[in-house]
NUKOL-424483 format. One record per residue (C-alpha): x, y, z; residue number from 1. Coordinates in Angstrom, 2 decimals. Example, Ala and Ser with C-alpha at 12.3 -4.5 7.8 and 13.67 -1.06 7.14 Angstrom:
2
xx:12.30; yy:-4.50; zz:7.80; n:1
xx:13.67; yy:-1.06; zz:7.14; n:2
***
This chain:
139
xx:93.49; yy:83.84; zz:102.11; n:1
xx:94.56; yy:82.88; zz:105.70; n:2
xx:95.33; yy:85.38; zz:108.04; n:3
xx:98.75; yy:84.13; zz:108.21; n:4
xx:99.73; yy:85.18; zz:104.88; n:5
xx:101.08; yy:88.78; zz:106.04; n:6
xx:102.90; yy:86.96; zz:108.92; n:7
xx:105.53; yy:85.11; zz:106.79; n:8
xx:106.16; yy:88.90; zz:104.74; n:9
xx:107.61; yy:90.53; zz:108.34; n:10
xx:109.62; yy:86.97; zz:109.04; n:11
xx:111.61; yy:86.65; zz:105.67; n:12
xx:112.83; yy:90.34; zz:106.48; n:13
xx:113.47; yy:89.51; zz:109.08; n:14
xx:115.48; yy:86.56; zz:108.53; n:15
xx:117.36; yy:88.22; zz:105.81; n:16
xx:118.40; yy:90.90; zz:108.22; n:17
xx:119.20; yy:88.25; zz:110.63; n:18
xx:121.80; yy:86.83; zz:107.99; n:19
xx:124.55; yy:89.37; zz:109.22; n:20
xx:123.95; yy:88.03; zz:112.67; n:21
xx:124.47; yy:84.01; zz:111.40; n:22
xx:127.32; yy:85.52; zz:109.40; n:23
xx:126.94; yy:84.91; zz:106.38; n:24
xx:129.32; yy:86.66; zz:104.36; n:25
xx:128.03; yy:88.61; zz:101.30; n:26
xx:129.36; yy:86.34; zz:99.17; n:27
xx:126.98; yy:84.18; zz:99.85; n:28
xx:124.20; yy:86.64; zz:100.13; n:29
xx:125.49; yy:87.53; zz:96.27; n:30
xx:125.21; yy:83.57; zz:95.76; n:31
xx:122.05; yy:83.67; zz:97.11; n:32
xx:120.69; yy:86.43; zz:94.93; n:33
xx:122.23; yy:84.95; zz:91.24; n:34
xx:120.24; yy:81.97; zz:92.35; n:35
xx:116.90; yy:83.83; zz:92.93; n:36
xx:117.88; yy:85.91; zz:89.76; n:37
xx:118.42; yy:82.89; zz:87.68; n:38
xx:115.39; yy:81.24; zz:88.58; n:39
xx:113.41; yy:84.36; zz:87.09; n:40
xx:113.32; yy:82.48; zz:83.98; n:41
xx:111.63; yy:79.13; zz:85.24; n:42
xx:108.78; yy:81.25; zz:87.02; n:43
xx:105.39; yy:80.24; zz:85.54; n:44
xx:102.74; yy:83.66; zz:85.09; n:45
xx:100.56; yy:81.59; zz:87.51; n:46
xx:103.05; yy:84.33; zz:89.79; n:47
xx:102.45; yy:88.06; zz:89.50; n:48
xx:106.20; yy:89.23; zz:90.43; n:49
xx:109.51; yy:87.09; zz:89.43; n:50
xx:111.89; yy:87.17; zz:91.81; n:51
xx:114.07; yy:89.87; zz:92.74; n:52
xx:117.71; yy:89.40; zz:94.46; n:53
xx:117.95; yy:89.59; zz:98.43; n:54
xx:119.47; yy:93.30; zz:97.98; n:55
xx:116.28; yy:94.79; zz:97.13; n:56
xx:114.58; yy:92.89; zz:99.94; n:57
xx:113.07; yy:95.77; zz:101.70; n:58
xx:111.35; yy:96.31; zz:98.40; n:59
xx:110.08; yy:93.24; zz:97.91; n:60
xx:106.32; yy:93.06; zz:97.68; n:61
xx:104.08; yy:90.45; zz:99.55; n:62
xx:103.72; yy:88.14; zz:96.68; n:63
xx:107.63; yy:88.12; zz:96.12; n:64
xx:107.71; yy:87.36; zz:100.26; n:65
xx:105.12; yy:84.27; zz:99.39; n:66
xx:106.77; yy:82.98; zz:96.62; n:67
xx:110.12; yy:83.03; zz:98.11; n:68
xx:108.72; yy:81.10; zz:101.38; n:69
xx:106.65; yy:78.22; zz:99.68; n:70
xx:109.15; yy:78.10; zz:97.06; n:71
xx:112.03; yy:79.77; zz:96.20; n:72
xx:113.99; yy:79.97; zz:99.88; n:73
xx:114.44; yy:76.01; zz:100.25; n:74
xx:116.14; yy:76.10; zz:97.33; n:75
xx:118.41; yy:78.84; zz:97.29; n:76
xx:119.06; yy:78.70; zz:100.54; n:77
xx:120.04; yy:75.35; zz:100.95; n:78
xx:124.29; yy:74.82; zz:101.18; n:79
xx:124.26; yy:78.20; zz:102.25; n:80
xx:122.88; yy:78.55; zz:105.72; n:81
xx:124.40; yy:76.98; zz:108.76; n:82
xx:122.49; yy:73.65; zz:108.79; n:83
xx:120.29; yy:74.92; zz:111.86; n:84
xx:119.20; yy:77.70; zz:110.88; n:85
xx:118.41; yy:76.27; zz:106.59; n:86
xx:116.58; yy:73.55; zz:109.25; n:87
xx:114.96; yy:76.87; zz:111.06; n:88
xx:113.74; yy:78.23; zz:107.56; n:89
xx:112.32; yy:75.05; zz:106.45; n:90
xx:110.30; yy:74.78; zz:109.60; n:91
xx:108.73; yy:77.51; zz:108.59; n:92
xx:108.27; yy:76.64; zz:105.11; n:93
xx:106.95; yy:73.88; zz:106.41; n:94
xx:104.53; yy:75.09; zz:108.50; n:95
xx:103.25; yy:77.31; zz:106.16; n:96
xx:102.59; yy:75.27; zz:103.25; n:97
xx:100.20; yy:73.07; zz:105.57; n:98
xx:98.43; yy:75.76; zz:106.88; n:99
xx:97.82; yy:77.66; zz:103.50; n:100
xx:97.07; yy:74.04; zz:102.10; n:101
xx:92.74; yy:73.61; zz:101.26; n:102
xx:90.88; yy:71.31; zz:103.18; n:103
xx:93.58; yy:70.92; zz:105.99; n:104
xx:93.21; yy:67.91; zz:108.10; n:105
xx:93.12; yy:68.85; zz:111.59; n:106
xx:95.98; yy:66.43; zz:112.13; n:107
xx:97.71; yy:68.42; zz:109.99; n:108
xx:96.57; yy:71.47; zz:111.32; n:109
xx:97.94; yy:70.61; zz:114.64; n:110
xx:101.49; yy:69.54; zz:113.31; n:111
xx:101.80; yy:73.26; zz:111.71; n:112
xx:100.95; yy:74.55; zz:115.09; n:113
xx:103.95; yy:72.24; zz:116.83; n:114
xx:106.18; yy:73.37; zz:113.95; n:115
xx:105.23; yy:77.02; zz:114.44; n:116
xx:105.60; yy:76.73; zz:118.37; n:117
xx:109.38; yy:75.19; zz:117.67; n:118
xx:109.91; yy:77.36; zz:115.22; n:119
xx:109.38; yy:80.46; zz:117.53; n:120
xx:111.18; yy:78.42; zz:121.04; n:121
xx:113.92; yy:79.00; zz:118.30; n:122
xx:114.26; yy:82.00; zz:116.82; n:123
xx:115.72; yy:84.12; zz:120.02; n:124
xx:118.49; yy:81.33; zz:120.75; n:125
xx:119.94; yy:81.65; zz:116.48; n:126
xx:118.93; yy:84.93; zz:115.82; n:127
xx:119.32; yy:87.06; zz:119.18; n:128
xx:116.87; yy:88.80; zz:121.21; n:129
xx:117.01; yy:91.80; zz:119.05; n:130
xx:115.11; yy:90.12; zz:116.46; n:131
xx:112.36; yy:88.81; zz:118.18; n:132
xx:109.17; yy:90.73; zz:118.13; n:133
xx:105.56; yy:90.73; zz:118.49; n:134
xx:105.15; yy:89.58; zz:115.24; n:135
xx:107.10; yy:86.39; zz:116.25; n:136
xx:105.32; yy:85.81; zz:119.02; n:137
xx:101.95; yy:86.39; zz:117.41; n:138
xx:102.94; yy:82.58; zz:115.48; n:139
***
């Protein structure tokens, strides 16, 4: 397992608590969560946990974190988010499907690195300087 793995668990907490500052209204954090909820169904046992709505995030265990980055997020977040900040999310997604990809291409290794780098260049100016830590940084 890459050593980035435990990264993206601290940054989806982060970017749900980051929600209230993008105002989203909890409506949409409700829509959000009947979407993860009703996707429960369609998750194959190749995954140990089924997902779990974003109001028990800060229960969430790593594999629920993974799945909902490489998978689950771009789709329920999508018509949700502001357009720069779903844009923000999928950089991430992004970035982190290449680098937990096998046999990574250097090319493609270097790409995550530029989307990482942009994705961090970002995260003060949408989320506010209260949410940027070490752990953002350490992209």
């Amino acid at each position: 397992m890459p050593r980035y793995s435990k990264k993206s668990n601290f940054i989806v907490v982060i970017f749900k608590k980051a929600l209230v500052l993008v105002r989203i209204q909890s409506s949409n954090v409700n829509i959000i969560t009947n979407r993860l909820l009703s996707l429960k169904s369609k998750i194959t046992c190749d995954f140990s946990r089924k997902p779990r709505g974003l109001n028990k995030v800060l229960r969430w265990k790593a594999t629920e974190f993974r799945l909902f980055l490489l998978y689950t997020g771009p789709i329920v977040l999508k018509g949700i988010l502001l357009n720069e900040c779903y844009i923000h999310f999928i950089c991430l997604h992004v970035a982190f499907r290449i680098i937990l990809s096998p046999n990574i291409p250097e090319k493609m290794l270097n790409f995550s690195e530029k989307i990482l780098i942009h994705f961090v260049e970002n995260f003060e100016e949408l989320y506010g300087e209260q949410f940027v830590s070490h752990n953002i940084h350490g992209l």
